[in-house]
N, C-alpha and C positions, 0 to 999 in steps of 0.2 A: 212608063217608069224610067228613073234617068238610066241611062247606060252601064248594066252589070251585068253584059253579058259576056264578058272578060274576065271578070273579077277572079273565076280558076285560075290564071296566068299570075296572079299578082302574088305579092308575097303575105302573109297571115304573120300574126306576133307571135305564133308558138310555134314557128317554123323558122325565129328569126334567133340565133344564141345572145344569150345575154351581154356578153360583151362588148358584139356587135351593135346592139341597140344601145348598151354604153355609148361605144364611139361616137353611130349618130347622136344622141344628145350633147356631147361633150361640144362636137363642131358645130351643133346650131347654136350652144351655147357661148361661144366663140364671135359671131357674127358682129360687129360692131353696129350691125343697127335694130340688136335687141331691143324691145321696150322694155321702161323701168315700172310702168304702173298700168300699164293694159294686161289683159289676160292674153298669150299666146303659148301653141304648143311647145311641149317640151322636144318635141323632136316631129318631123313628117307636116300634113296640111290641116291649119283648123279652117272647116266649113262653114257652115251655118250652127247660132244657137239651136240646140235641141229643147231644151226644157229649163224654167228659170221659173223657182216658186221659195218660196219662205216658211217653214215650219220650225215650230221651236226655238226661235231665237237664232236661228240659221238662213241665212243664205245657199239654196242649192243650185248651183249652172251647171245644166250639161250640153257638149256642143258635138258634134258630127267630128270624128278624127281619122283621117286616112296617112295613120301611120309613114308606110310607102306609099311610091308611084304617084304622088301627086294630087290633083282634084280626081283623078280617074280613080285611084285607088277605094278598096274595099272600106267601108264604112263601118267607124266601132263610136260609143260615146264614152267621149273622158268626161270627169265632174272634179267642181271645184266650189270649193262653199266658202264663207264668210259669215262673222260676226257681223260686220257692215260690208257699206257696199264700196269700201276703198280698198280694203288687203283681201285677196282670198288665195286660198291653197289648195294645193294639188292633193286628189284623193284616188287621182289614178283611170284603169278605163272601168265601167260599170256595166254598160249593154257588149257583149260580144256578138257578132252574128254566127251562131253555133247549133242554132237549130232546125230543121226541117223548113219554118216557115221566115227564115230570117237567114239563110245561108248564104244568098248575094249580098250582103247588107242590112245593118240596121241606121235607118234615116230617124229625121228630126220627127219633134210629136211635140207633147207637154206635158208639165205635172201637173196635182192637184192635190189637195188634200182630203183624206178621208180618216175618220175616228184617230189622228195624230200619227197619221201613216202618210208619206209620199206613194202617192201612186202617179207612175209612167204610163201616156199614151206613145205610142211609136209604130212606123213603119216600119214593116220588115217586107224582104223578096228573095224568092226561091221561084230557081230554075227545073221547067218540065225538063223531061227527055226531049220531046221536040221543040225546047231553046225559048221556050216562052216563059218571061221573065214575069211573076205574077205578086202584085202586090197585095201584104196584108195588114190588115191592123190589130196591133197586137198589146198588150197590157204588163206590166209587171208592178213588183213594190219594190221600197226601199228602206230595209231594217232598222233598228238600233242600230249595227255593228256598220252602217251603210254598204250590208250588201243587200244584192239587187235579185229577186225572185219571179220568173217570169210565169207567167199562166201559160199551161199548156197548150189551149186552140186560142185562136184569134176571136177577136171580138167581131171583128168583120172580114170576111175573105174574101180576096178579089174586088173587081171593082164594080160599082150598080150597074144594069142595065143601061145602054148609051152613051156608054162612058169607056174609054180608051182606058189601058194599062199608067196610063199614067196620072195614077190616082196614091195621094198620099198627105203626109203630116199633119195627124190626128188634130186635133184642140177640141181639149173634153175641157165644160165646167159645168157648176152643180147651179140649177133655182127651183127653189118650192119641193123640192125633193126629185126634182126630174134632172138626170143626166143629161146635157145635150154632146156631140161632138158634131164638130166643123171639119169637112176636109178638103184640100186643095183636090181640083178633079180638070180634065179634061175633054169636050162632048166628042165623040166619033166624026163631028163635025167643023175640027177644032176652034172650039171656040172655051176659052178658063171658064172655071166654075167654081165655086165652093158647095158640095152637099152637106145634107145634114140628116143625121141620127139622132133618135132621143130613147130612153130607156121607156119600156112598156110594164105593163102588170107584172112580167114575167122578170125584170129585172137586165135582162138582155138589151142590148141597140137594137132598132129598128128602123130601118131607111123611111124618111119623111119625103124627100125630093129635094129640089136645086133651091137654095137662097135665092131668093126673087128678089134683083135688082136691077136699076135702067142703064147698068152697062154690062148691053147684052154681046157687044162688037169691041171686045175687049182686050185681046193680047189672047194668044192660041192656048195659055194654062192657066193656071193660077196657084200660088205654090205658100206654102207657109201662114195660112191662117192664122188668125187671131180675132178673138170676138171680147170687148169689156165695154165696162158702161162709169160714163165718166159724167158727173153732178144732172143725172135722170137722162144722159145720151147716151145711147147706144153707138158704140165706137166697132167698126169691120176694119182689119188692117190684115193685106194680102200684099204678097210678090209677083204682079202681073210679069206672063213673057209676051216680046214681040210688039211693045208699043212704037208706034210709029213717032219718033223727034217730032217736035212742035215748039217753036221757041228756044226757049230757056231749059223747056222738061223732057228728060225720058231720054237724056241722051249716053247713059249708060248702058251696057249692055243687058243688065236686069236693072227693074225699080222693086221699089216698098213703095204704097202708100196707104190712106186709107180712106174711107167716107165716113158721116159722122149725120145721126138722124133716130131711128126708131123702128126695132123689129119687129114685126106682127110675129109672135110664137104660132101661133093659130094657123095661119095661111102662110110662114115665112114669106110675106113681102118685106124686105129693106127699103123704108123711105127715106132719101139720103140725098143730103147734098154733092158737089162736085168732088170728083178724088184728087186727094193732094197727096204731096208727095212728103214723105219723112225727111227727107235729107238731100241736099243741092248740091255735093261733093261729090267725087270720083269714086268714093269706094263706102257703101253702106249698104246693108242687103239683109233679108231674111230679120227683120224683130222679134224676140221677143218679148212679152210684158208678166211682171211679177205685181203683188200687194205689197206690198214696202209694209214696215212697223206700223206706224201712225196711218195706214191704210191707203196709201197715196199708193198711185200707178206707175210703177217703174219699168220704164226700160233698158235693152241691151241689144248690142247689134251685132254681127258680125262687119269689119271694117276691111272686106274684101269681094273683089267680082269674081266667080269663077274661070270665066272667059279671060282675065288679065293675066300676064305672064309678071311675078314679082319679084325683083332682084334678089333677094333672101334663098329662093329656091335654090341658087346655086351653093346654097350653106344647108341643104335639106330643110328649109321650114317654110312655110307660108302663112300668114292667116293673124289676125289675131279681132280682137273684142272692141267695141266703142267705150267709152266710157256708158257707166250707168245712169240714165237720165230721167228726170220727174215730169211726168205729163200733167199739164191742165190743158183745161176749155178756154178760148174765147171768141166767141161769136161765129162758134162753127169748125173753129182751127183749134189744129193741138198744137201747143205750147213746150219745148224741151228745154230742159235746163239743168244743169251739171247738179247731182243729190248732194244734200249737202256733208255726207262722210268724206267727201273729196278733199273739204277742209282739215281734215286731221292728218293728210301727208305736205302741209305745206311747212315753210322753213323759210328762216330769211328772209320775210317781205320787204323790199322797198316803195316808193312812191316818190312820182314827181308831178309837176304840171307846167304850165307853158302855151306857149305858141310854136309854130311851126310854118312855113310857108314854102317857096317853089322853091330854095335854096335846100338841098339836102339835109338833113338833122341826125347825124348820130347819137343815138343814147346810148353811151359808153357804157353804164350803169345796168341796162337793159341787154344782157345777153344771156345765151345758155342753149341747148337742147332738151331740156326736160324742165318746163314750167306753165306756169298758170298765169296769164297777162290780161289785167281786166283793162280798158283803155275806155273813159266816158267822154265823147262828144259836148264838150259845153258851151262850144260856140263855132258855128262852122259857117265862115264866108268864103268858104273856096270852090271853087268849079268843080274840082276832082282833086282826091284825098290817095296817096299813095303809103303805105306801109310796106314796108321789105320787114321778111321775116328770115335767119336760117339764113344769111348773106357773109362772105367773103367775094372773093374780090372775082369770082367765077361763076358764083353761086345765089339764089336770091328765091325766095317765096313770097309772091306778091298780091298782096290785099289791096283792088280798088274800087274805089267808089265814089259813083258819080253824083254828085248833088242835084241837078236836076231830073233825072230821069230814076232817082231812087235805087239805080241798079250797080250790085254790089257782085266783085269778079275775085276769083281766087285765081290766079295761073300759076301754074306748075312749069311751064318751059325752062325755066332753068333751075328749079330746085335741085340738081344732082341726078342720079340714074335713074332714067325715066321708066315707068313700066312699058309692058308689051302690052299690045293688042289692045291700045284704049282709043278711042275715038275724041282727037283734042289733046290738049293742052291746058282750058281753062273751061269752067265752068260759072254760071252767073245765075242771079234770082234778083227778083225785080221786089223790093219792100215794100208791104201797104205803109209803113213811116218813115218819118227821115232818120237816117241815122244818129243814134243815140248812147248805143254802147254795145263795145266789142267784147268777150269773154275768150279768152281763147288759150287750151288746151295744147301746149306743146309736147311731143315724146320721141325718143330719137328716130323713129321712123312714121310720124304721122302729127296730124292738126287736128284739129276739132275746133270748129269758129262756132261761136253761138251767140246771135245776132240780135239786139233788141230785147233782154231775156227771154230768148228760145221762139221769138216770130220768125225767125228762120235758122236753119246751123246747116254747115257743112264741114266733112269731114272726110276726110281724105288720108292714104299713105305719102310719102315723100321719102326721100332715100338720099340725103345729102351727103357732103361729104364731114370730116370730124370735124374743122374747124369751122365751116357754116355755123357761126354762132350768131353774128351781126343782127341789130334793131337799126331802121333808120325811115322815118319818116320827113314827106313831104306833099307837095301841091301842085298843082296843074299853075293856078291864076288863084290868089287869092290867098288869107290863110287859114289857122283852125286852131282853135284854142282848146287843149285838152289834160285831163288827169288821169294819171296812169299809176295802177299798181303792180309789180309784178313779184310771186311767189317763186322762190324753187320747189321740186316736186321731190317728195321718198320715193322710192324704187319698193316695191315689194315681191320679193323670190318667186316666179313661175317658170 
């Protein structure tokens, strides 16, 4: 279980005066590297997405919030909905951990729906007298007036047989009338796991055994399940711990990714291709996926590592949301790409096109901290392609890529105050094509690059300073002929 054996020391929200919690909000609201259009907390640390489902013409997110004390602090879920998936609002916290089986914490899980009721899957942990920290799984609804009603026993108590304390974040969905739930598990032996539960005659869960799949030597946990099925694929998307760097991948302190192939119900075998990874930037972790309107698969991320120390903390907040993104399939890979409600906070678009070559190019035209810059590749005879993004004359975020080796580099060394505790500087991803068009996501504390529509994205925080506003591209040898548009972005209140 993660570490809440503490959590008595920490401070709770109804031992905190209101005033108080005033003030902290006011100062994180203060912070000049608030986002304008991502989701982040009003005050204290956002962890991971908890639960992210659509009923009624609603949008509901809820995400793990540790008030106080940091990533270490006591776990609550705030929730935030939407008519689409560009504005949402604050509806406040929803899960408290105030009950017997939920008093160290309530962790991530998911929603679902049932006869036009949100129902929460979620972990909860509660401390023996002799200091053992015991996970359970636990259930509630979510009303009309959206408040939140929990079931009194858990659905599952403790963890199966073979399986260490560190078992958690439910993911319940309905086929053919049978419940299943996924949960991130750890063996005695550690090695990650996902078990699974399916409802019986009786109506109840009832432990099946371990999803059978051929990455048996895989990272010591496996955290934040998620199981959907995208045009007759069966899609597994988990947060292995402890992968060993290999290249390009895994060189964050936690990954996402997923495999993609065909679940036997019957025998749970997963026949599955290679695991890839969601995201090639510095900060993306923990997925989850909703049903969009038109039925399409959305996701949301959290746009933070645990393990990294982030300048904001010193203004009380950490944490915030990726943008909401659209999966497909192709030929095995998922596919992300910015939904398209993104478009109804744009403003002022420009465009230009041109050449560009080894001689530096400012685009006067092209500045800001908070916009949307699409840039199409239409002719590329150059060695190597540089972009400075977020540049004054100290300052610089640098997009490059190499034309023969397909390999596209984001570095961060001089974007402004660096985080703690990250491994590097820059991060890279090698394209199955040549580069053809950039998408890219600016907000005053973070990027989001999305690569080729969505055959690769990364996405990252950054922490410049105010006037890092500068665009200025160039080339190694050679030059590059391209068209560019770029939007400003709305701000919407969180």
């Amino acid at each position: 279980m993660e570490d809440t054996s503490k959590t008595d020391e920490f401070k709770r929200l109804d031992s905190i005066p209101h005033d108080e919690l005033e003030s902290f909000m006011k100062k994180a609201s203060q912070d000049p590297w608030r986002q304008n259009y991502h989701i982040q907390p009003v005050t204290g640390h956002l962890a991971a997405p908890a639960a992210f489902v659509r009923q009624g013409g609603i949008y509901h997110l809820f995400y793990e919030w540790s008030p106080f004390d940091g990533y270490d602090g006591i776990r609550y879920w705030y929730h935030v909905t939407g008519e689409n998936l560009a504005v949402f609002n604050n509806r406040g916290v929803k899960l408290r951990p105030d009950t017997i089986y939920d008093s160290h914490g309530a962790l991530a899980g998911s929603a679902f729906v049932v006869d036009d009721t949100v129902n929460i899957a979620y972990s909860g942990a509660h401390m023996t007298e002799g200091g053992r920290v015991i996970p359970n799984q636990l259930q509630a609804a979510l009303n009309e007036h959206l408040r939140v009603r929990k079931d009194p026993v858990p659905i599952v108590k403790g963890p199966p047989e073979g399986f260490t304390d560190n078992f958690r974040h439910p993911k319940i969905w309905e086929e053919d009338g049978v419940f299943y739930m996924l949960a991130g598990a750890q063996t005695c032996s550690d090695y990650g796991r996902a078990v699974v539960y399916s409802t019986g005659d009786s109506g109840s869960f009832e432990y099946r055994g371990e999803l059978r799949t051929d990455l048996d030597q895989f990272g010591f946990m496996w955290e934040h399940p998620d199981f959907f099925t995208i045009d007759d694929s069966d899609v597994f998307a988990f947060s292995p711990h402890g992968l060993d760097k290999y290249r390009y991948s895994y060189w964050n302190a936690r990954q996402s990714g997923y495999v993609t192939g065909r679940l036997y119900r019957g025998t749970l075998v997963m026949d599955h291709g290679e695991f890839h990874e969601f995201d090639h930037g510095f900060d993306f972790y923990a997925p989850k996926t909703a049903i969009g309107e038109n039925g399409e698969r959305i996701l949301i991320a959290s746009m933070a590592i645990e393990e990294t120390d982030y300048p904001t903390e010193n203004q009380g907040w950490s944490g915030c949301m990726t943008v909401p993104r659209v999966l497909t399939l192709a030929q095995g890979r998922i596919r992300q790409n910015p939904v398209a409600d993104l478009e109804k906070l744009r403003y002022d678009g420009i465009s230009a096109e041109g050449y560009f070559n080894h001689f530096p190019r400012k685009m006067k035209d092209f500045y800001g901290d908070c916009y949307e810059l699409i840039i199409d590749i239409n002719e590329n005879n150059a060695s190597e392609i540089f972009i400075n993004l977020r540049m004054n004359r100290r300052e610089e975020t640098l997009l490059i890529y190499n034309t023969e080796s397909r390999l596209f580099t984001l570095d961060i060394e001089f974007s402004g105050k660096l985080p703690g505790n990250v491994d590097g500087t820059k991060r890279s991803v090698e394209l199955e094509e040549d580069l053809r068009q950039l998408r890219i996501y600016m907000d005053k504390s973070s990027i989001e690059i999305f690569i080729n529509e969505g055959e690769a994205v990364m996405s990252s925080r950054i922490f410049p300073g105010k006037r890092a506003q500068g665009v200025e591209m160039s080339t190694e040898i050679g030059d590059c002929y391209v068209s560019m548009t770029q939007y400003r972005l709305k701000s919407f209140e969180n």
